[in-house]
N, CA and C atoms as a LAMMPS dump frame, in Angstrom:
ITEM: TIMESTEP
0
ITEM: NUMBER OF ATOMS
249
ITEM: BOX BOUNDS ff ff ff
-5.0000000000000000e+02 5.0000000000000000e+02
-5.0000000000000000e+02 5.0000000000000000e+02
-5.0000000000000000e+02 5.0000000000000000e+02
ITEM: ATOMS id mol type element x y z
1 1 1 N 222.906 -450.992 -10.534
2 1 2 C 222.007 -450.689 -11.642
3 1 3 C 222.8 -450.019 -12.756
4 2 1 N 222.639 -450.747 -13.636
5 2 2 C 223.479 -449.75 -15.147
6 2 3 C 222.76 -448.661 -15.363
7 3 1 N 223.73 -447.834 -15.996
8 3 2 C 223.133 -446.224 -16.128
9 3 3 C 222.325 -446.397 -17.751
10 4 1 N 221.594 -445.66 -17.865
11 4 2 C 220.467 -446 -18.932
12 4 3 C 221.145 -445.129 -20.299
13 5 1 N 222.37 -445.16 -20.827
14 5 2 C 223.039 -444.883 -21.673
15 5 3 C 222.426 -444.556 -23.468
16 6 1 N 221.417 -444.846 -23.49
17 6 2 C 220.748 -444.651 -24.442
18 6 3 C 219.529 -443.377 -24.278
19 7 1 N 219.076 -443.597 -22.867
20 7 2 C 218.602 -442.304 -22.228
21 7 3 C 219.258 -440.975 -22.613
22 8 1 N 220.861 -441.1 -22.25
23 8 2 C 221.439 -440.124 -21.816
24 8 3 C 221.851 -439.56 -22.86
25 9 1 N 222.409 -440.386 -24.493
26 9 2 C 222.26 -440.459 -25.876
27 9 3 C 221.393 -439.482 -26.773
28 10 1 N 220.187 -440.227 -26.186
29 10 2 C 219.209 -440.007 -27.209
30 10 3 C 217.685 -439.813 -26.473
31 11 1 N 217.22 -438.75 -27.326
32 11 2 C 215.242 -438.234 -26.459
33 11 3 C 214.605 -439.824 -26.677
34 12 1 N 214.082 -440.414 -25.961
35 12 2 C 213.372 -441.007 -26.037
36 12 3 C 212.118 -441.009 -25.32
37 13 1 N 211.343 -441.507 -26.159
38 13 2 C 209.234 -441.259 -26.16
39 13 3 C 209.18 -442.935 -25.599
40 14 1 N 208.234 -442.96 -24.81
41 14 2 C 207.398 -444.078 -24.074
42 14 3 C 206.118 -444.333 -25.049
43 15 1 N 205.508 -445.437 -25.032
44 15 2 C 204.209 -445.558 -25.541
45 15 3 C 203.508 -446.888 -25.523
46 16 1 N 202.702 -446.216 -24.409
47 16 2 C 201.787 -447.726 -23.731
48 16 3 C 201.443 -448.069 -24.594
49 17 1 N 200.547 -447.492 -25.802
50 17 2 C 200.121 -448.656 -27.082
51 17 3 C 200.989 -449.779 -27.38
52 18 1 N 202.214 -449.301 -27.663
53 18 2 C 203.348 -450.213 -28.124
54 18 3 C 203.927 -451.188 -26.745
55 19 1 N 204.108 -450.493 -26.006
56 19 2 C 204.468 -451.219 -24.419
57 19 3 C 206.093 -451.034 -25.121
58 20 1 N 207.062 -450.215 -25.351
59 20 2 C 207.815 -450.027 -25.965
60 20 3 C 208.593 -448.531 -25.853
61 21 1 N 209.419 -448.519 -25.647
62 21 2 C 210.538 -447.09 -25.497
63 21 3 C 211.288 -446.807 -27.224
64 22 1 N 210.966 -445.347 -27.899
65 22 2 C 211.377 -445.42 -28.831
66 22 3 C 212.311 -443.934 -28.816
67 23 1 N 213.305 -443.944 -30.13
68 23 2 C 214.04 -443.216 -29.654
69 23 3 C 215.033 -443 -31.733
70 24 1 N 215.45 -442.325 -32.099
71 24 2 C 216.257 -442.084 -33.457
72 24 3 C 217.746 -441.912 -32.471
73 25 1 N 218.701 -442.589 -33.551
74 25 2 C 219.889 -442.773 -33.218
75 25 3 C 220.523 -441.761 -34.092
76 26 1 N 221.849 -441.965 -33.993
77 26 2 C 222.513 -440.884 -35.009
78 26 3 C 222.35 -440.481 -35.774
79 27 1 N 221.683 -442.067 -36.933
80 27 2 C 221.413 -441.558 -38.341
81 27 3 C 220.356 -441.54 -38.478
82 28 1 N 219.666 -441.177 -37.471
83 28 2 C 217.833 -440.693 -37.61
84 28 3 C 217.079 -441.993 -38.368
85 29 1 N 217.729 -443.13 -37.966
86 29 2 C 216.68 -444.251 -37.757
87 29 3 C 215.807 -444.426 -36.491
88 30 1 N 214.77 -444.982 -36.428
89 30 2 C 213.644 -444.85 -35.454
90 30 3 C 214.101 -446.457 -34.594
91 31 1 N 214.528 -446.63 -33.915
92 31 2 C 214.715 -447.774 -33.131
93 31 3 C 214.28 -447.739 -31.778
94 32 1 N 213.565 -448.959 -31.274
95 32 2 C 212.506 -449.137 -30.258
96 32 3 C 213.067 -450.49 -28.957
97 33 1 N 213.03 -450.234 -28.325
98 33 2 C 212.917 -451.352 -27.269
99 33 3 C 211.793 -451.88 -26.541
100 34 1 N 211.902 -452.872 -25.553
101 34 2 C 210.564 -453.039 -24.359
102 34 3 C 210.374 -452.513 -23.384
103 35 1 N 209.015 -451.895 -23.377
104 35 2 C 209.448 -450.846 -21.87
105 35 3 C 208.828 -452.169 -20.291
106 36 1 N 209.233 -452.054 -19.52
107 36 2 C 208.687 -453.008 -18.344
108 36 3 C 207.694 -451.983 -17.505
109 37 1 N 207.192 -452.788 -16.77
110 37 2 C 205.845 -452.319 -16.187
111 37 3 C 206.318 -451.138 -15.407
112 38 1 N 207.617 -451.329 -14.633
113 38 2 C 208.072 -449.924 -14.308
114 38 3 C 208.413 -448.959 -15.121
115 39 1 N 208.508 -448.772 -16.131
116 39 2 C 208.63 -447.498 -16.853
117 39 3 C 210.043 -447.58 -17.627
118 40 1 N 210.729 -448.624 -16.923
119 40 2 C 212.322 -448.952 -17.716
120 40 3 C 212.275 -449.277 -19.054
121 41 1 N 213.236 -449.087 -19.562
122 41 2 C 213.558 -450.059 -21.096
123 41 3 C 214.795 -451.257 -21.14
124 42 1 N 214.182 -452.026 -21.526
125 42 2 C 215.147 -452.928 -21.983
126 42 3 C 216.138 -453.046 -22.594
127 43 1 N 217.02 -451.806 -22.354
128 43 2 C 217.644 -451.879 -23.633
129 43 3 C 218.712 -453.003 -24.339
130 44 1 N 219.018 -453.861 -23.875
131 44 2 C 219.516 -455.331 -24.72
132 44 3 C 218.732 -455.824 -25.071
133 45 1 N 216.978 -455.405 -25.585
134 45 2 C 216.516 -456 -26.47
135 45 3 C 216.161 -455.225 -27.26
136 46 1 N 217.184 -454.186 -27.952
137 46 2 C 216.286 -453.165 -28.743
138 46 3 C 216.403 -453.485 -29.716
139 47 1 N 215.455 -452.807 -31.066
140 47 2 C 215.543 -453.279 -32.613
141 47 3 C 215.596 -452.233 -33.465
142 48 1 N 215.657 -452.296 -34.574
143 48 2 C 215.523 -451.347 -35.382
144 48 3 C 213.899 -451.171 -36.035
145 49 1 N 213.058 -450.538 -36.088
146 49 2 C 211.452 -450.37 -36.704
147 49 3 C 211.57 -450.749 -38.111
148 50 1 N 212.625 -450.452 -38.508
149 50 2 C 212.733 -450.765 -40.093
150 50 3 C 212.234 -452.175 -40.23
151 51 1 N 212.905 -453.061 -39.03
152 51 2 C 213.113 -454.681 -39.457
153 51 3 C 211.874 -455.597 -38.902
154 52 1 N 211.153 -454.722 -38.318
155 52 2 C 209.56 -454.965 -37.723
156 52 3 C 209.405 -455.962 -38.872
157 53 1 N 209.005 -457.308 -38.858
158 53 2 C 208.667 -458.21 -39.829
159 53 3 C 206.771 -458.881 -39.856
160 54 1 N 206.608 -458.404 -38.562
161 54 2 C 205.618 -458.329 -38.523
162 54 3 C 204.258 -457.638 -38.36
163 55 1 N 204.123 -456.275 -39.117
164 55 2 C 203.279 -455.549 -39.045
165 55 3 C 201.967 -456.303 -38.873
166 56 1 N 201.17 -456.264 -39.528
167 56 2 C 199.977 -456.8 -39.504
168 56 3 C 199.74 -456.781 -37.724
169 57 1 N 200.706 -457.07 -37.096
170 57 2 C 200.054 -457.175 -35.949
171 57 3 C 199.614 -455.56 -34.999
172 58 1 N 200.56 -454.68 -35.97
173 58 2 C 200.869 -453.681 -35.29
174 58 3 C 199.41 -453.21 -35.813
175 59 1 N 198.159 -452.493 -34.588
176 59 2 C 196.788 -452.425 -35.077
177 59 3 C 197.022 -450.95 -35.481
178 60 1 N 198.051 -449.955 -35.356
179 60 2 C 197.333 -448.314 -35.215
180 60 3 C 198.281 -448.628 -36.473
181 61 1 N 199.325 -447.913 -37.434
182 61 2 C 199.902 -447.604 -37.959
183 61 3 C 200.65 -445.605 -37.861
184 62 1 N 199.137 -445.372 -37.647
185 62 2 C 199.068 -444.123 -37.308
186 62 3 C 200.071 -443.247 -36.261
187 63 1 N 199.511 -444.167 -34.8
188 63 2 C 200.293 -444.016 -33.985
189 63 3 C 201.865 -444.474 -33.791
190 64 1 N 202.359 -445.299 -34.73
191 64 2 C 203.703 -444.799 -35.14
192 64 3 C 204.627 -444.204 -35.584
193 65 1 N 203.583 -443.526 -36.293
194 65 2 C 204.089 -442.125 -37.28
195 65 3 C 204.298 -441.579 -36.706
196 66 1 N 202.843 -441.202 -35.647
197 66 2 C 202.959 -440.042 -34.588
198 66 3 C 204.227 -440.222 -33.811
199 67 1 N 204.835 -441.038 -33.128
200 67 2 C 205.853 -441.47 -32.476
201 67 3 C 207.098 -440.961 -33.186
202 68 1 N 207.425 -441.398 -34.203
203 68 2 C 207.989 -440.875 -35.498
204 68 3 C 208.319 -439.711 -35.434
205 69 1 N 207.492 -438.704 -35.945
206 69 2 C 206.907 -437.741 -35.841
207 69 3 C 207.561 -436.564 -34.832
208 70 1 N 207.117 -436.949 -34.368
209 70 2 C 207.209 -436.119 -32.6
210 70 3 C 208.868 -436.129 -32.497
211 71 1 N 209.792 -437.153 -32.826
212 71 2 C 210.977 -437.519 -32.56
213 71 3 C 211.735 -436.807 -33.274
214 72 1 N 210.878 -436.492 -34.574
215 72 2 C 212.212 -435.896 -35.463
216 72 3 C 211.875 -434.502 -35.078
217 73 1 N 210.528 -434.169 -34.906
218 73 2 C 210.414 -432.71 -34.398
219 73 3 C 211.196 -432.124 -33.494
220 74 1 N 211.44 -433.04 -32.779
221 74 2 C 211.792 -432.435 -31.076
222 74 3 C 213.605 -432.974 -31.518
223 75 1 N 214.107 -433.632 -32.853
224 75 2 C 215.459 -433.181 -32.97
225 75 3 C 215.428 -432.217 -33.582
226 76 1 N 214.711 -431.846 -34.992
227 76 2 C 215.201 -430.534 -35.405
228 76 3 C 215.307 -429.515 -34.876
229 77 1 N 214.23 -429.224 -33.422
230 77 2 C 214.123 -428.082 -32.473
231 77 3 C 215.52 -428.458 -31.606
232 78 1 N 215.771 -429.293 -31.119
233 78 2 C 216.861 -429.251 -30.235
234 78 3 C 218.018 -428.64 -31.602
235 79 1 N 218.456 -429.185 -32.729
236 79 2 C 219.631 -428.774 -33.474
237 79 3 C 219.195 -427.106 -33.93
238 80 1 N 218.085 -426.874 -33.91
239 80 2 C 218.394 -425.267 -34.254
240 80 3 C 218.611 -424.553 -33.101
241 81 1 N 218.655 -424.827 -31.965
242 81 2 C 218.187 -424.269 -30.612
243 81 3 C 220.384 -424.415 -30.485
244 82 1 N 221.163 -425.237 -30.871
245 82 2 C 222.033 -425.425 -30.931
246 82 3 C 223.112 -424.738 -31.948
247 83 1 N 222.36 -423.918 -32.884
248 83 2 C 222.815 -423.267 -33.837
249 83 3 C 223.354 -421.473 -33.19
């Protein structure tokens, strides 16, 4: 089993709405993968949210923010906690 290297990287949030593992990379872009019914992520199929081409399908909007959201919170608390 490969070690989940993006795990170990970077906080990443689950979210059954999305069926999707999301997570900000270095440069605090929001990039997402597929999560599988076990709780894993896919990660060789991950994307960037920016390049989402198809919204319309996405029904909450909301709840991506929140996702969003939550991610950058819980980096700025980890980098001051590091200060």
């Amino acid at each position: 089993m490969k070690p989940d290297l993006y795990e170990q990287m970077f906080e990443t949030l689950q979210s059954e709405d999305f069926g999707r593992t999301f997570w900000l990379d270095k440069q605090g872009d929001l990039c997402s993968a597929p999560t599988f019914n076990n709780g894993d992520a896919d990660y060789d199929q991950w994307d960037y949210v920016s390049e989402w081409t198809e919204l319309e399908e996405i029904v909450d909007l909301g709840k991506l923010f929140d996702i969003h959201r939550h991610l950058v919170q819980n980096q700025m608390k980890n980098q001051l906690e590091t200060v």
